[in-house]
RODO-2510 file (C-alpha; in nm, 4 decimals, decimal comma):
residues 331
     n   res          X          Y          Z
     1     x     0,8918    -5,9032     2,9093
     2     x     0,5508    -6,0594     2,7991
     3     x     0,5052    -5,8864     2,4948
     4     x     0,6733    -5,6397     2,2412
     5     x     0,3411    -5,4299     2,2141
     6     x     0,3015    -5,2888     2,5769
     7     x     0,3982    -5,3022     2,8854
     8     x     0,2010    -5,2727     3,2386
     9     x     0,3227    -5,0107     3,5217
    10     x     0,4824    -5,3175     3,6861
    11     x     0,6805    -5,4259     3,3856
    12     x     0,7508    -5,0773     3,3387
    13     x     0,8554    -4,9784     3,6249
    14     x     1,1059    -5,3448     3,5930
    15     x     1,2478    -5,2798     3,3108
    16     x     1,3515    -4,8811     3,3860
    17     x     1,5238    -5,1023     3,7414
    18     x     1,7109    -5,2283     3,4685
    19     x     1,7992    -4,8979     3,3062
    20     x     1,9323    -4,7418     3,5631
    21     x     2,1437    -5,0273     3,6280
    22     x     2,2994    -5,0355     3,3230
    23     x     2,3533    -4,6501     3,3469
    24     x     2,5453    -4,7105     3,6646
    25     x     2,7533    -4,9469     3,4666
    26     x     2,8195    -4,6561     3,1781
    27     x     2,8305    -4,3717     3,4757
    28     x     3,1810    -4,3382     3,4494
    29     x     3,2390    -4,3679     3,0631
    30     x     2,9326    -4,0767     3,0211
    31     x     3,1515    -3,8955     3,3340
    32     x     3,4796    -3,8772     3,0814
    33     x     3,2970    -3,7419     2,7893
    34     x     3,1379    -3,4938     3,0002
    35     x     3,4627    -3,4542     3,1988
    36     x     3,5737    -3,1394     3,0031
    37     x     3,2603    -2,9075     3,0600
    38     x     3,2477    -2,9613     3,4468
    39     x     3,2670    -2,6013     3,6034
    40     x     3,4175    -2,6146     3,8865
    41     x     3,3506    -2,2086     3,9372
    42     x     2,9769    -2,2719     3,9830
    43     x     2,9485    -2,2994     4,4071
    44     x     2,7763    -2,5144     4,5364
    45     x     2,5520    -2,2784     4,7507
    46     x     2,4010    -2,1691     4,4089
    47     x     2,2370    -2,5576     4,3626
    48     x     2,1045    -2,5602     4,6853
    49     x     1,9587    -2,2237     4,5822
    50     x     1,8029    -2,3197     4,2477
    51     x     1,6313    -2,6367     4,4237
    52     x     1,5819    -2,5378     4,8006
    53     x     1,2606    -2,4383     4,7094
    54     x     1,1175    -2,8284     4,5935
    55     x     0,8913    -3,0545     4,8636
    56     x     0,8312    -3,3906     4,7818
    57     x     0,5211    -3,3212     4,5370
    58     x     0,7305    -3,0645     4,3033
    59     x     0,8257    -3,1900     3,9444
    60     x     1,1464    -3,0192     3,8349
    61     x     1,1916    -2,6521     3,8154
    62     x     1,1085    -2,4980     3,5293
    63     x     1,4454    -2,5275     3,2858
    64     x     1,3583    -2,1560     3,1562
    65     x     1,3263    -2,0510     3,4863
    66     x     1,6463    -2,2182     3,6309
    67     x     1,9146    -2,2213     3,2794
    68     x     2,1755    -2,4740     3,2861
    69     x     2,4711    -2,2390     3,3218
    70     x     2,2450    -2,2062     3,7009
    71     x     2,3687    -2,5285     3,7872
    72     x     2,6420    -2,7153     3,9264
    73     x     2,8060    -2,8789     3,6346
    74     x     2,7391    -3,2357     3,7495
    75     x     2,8974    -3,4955     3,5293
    76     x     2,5968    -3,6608     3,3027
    77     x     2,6940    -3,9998     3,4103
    78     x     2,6460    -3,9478     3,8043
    79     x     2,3821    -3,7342     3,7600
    80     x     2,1464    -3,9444     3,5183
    81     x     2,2156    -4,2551     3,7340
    82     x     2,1440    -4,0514     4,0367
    83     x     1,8091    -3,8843     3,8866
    84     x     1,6878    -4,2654     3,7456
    85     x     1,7829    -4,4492     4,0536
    86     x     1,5858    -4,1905     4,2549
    87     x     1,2717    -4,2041     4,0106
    88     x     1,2923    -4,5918     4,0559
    89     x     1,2515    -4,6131     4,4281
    90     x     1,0015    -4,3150     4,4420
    91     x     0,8094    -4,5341     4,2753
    92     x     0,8678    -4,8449     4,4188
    93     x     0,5906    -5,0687     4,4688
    94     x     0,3371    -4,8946     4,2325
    95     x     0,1047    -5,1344     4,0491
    96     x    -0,0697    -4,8438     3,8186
    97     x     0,0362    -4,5884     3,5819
    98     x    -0,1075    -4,2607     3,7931
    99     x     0,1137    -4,3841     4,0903
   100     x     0,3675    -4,5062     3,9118
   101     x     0,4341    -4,1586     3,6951
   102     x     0,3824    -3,9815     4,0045
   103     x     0,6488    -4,1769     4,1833
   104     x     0,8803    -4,1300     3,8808
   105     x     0,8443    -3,7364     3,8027
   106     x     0,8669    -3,6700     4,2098
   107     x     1,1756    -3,8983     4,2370
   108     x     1,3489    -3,7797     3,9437
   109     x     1,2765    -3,3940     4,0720
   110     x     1,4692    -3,5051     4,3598
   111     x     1,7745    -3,7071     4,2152
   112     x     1,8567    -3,4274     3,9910
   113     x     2,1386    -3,2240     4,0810
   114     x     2,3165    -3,0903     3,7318
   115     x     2,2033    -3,0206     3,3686
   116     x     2,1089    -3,3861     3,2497
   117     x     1,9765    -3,5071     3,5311
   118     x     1,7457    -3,1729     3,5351
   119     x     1,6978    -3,1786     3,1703
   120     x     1,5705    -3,5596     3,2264
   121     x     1,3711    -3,4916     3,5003
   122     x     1,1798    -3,2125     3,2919
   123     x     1,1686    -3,5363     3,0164
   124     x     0,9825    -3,7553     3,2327
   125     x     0,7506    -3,4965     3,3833
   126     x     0,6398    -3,4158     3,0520
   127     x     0,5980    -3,7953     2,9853
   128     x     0,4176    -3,7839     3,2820
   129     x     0,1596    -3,5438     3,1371
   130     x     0,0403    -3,8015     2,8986
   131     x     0,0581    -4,1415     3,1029
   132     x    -0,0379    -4,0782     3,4071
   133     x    -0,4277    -4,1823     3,3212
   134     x    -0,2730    -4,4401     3,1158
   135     x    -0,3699    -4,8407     3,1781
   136     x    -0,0280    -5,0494     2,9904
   137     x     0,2691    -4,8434     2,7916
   138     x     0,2022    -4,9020     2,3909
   139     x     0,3740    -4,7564     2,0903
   140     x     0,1312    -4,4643     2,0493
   141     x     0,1573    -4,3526     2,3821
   142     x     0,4910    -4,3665     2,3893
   143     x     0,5509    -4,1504     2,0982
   144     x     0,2801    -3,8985     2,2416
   145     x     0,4966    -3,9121     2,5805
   146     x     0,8147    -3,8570     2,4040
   147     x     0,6447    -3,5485     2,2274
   148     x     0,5473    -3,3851     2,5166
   149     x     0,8184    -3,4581     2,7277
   150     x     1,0725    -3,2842     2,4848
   151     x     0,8636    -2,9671     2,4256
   152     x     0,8699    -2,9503     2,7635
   153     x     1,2704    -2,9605     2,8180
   154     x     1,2871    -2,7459     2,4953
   155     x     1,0967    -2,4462     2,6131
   156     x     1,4622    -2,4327     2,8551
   157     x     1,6723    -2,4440     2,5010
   158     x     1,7495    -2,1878     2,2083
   159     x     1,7564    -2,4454     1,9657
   160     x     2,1053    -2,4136     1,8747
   161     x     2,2928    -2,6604     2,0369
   162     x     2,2714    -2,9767     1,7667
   163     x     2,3215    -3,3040     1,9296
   164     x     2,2273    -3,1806     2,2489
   165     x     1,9732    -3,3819     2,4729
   166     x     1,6906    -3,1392     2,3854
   167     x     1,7934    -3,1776     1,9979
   168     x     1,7944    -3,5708     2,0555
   169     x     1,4875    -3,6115     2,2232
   170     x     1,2980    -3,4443     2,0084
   171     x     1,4608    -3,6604     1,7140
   172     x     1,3562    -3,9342     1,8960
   173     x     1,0416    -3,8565     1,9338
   174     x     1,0046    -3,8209     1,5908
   175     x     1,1462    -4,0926     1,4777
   176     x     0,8781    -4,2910     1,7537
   177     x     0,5894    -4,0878     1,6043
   178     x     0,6898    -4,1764     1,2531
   179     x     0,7187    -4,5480     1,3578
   180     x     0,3147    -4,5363     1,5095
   181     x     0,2098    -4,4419     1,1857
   182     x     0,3987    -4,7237     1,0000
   183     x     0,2117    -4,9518     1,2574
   184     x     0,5256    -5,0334     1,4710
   185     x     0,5278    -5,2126     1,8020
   186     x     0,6266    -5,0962     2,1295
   187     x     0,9508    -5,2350     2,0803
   188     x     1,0122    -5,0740     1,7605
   189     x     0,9268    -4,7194     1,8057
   190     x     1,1807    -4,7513     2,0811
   191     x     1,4420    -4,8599     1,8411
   192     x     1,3359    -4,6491     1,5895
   193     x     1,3259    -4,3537     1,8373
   194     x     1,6904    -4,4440     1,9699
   195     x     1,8396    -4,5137     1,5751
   196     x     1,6694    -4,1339     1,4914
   197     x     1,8189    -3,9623     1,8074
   198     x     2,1399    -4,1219     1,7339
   199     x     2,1360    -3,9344     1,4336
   200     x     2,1138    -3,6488     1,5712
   201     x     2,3000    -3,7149     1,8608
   202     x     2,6509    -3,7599     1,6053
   203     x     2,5746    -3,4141     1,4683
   204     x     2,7237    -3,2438     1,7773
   205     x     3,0845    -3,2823     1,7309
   206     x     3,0561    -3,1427     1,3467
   207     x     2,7745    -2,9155     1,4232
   208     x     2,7961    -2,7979     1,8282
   209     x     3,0402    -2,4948     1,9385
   210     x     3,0477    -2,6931     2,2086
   211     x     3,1392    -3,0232     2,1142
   212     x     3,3216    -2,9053     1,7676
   213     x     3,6463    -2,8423     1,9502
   214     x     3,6555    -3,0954     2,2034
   215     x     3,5057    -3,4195     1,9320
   216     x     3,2537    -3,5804     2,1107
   217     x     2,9410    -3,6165     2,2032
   218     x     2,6736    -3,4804     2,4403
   219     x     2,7260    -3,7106     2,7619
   220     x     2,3542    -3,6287     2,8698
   221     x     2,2095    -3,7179     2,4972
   222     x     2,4425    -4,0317     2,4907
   223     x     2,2406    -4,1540     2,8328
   224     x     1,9494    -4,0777     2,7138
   225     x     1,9941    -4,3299     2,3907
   226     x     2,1584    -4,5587     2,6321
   227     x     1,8028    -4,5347     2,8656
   228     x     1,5930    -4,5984     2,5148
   229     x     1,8591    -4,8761     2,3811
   230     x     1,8407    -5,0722     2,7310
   231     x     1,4150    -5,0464     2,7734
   232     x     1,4027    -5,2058     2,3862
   233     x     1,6466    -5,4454     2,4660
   234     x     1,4239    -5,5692     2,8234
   235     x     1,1557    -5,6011     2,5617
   236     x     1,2993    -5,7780     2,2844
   237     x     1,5471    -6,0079     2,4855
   238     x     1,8319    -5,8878     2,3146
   239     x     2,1909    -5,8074     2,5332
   240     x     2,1912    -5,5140     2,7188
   241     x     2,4628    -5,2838     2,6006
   242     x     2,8049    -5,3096     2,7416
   243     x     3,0132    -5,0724     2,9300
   244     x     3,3662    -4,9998     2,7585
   245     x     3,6155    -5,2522     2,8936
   246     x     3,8956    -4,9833     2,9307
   247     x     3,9258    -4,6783     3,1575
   248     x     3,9969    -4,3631     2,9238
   249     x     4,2664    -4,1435     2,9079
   250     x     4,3128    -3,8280     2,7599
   251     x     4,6341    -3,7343     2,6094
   252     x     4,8376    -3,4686     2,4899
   253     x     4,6961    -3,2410     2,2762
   254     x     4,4194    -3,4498     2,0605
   255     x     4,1708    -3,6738     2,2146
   256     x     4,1280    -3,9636     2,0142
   257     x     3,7842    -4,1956     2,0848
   258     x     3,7104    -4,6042     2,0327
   259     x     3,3990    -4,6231     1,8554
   260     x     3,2483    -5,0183     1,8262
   261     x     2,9362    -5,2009     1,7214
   262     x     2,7531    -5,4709     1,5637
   263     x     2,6011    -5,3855     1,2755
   264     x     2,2886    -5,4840     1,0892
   265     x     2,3399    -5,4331     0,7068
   266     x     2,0442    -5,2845     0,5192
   267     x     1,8605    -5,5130     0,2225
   268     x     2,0824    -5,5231    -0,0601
   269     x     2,4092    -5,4656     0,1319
   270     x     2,6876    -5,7530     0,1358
   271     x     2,9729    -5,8070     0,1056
   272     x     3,0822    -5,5165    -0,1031
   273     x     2,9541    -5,2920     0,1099
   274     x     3,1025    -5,4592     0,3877
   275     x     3,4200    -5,4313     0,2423
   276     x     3,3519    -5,0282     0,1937
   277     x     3,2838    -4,9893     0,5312
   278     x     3,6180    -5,1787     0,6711
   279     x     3,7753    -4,9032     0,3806
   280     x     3,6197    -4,5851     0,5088
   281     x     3,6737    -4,6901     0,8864
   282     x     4,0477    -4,7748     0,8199
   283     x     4,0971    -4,4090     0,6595
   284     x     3,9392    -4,2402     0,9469
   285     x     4,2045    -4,4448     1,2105
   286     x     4,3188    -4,6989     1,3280
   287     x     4,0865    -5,0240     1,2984
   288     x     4,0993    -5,2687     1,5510
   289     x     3,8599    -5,5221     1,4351
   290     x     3,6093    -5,5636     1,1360
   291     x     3,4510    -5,8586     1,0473
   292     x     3,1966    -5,8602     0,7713
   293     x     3,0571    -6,1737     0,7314
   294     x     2,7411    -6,2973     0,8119
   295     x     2,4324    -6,1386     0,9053
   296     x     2,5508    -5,9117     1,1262
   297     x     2,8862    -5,7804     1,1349
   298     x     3,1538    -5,6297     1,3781
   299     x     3,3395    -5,3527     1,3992
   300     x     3,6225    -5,1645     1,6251
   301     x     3,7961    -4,8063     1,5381
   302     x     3,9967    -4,6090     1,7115
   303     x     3,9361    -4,2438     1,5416
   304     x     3,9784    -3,8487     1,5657
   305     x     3,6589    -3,8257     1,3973
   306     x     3,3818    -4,0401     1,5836
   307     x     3,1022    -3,8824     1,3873
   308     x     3,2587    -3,9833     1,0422
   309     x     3,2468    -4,2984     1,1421
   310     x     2,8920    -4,3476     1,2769
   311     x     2,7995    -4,2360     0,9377
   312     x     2,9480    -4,3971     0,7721
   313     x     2,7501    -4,7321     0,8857
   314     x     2,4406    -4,4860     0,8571
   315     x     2,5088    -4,5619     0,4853
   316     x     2,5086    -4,9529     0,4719
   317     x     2,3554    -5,0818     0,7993
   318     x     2,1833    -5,0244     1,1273
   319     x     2,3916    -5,0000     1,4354
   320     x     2,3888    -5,2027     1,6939
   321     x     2,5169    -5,1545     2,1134
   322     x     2,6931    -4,8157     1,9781
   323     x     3,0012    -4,7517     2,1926
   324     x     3,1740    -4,3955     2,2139
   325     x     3,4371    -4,3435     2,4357
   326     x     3,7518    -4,1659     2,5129
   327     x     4,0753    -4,4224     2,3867
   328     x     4,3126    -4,5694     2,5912
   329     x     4,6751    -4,5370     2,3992
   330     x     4,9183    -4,8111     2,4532
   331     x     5,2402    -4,6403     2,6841
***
């Protein structure tokens, strides 16, 4: 991209090409940690019933109108790919914001087809709001976007499901408005948006009913950072995140999850607290690689306890191309 500080519908519309590719490349790690809430007793007459009623200029159904439990329990990885792939070619072509926000909202409408992929397409309607009579993508308008595009999926939530995607979008679009008015870029009120909903995000398995007993993560929030992580990393230059090398399984009884990064210590933190770090992530499992030299380190866990150990680099460092997923054990 040209420029950290905005970004015109066509380098938009580029860059979110690249996020959905790179949410096709997570689809099936999202798919596991979502793997355990798929309801299988929802029929699939009742989807075609909740959306039969859309034509090609609807934006998403209302999300209090249509609740989640409404819908067929999609896994978040199929269905976010689905909904971003479709709001990519709906607006293929556009060279303007109006079009381009049109396409987008319409598209995602119609990808949609579970409770992220709804809950995202209610995001970027919202977004849509505020930059459709927008010229270029900046900082401030992204935060305002963000804003509006969470109210809008939160008017469908009770506000007590931490960690959820409602919960993290709103963080994030905090943490972006926050960044605006300490004069960040484009760039960083994305990164600041993603670090602030990852915070949130890792409250769900302490803080969730419905993550407590299972131990991970919302699979719709997770995309979401992954969608916010991938646009700042078109813009900066930086590597776009990974997909986990290894195919998960789940195993008897206790599901145990590899967590890896880089990690960006804060001012002041060397190689003490590098060597806290390696201490706390070797008492919360089994570490598979730490290295904590240098200016940015590196760092593998296996762990019961995912959210312990995101933390726990919350207290010396910024993360970097976060990794959660569901561990393969040896045979």
């Amino acid at each position: 991209m040209a420029s950290t500080a905005r970004l015109s519908a066509i380098e938009l519309l580029e860059g979110l090409r690249t996020v959905a590719a790179v949410l096709a490349d997570h689809e099936a790690a999202l798919d596991r940690l979502d793997s355990d809430v798929a309801d299988s007793d929802v029929a699939v007459g009742d989807l075609a019933a909740d959306h039969g009623a859309r034509t090609d200029g609807d934006v998403a159904p209302d999300l209090a109108a249509a609740p989640m439990s409404s819908l067929v329990r999609t896994l978040a990885g199929a269905d976010l790919t689905a909904t971003v792939e479709a709001s990519v070619l709906a607006a293929d072509g556009c060279t303007d914001m109006a079009r381009l926000w049109d396409g987008l909202r319409r598209g995602a409408a119609l990808g949609a087809s579970g409770p992220a992929g709804t809950a995202l397409a209610g995001l970027l309607a919202g977004m849509a709001e505020v930059l459709c009579n927008a010229d270029h993508l900046d900082a401030e308008r992204l935060a305002l976007a963000l804003e509006v595009g969470a109210e809008r999926i939160a008017e469908g939530d009770d506000g007590g499901h931490p960690g959820s995607l409602a919960a993290v979008a709103s963080a994030a679009a905090a943490g972006a408005l926050s960044a605006v008015d300490d004069g960040a870029d484009l760039a960083d009120a994305l990164i600041t948006a993603a670090d602030d909903g990852l915070v949130e995000l890792e409250t769900g398995p302490t803080s969730n009913p419905e993550l407590v007993e299972r131990g991970v993560v919302d699979a719709g929030a997770a995309g979401f950072l992954l969608m916010l992580d991938t646009l700042a990393s078109v813009i900066t230059g930086e590597p776009l995140p990974a997909p986990p090398p290894d195919s998960p399984v789940v195993t008897s009884g206790s599901v145990r999850f590899s967590v890896s990064c880089r990690i960006e210590p804060h001012d002041g933190c060397g190689l003490e607290s590098a060597n806290w770090l390696e201490s706390t992530w070797y008492e919360l499992g089994d570490l598979v690689d730490f290295d904590g030299i240098g200016p940015v380190w590196r760092a593998e866990l296996v762990t019961r306890l995912p959210g312990a150990a995101i933390e726990a680099v919350f207290e010396v460092g910024r993360p970097r191309e976060l990794h959660i997923g569901v561990a393969v054990d040896a045979a």
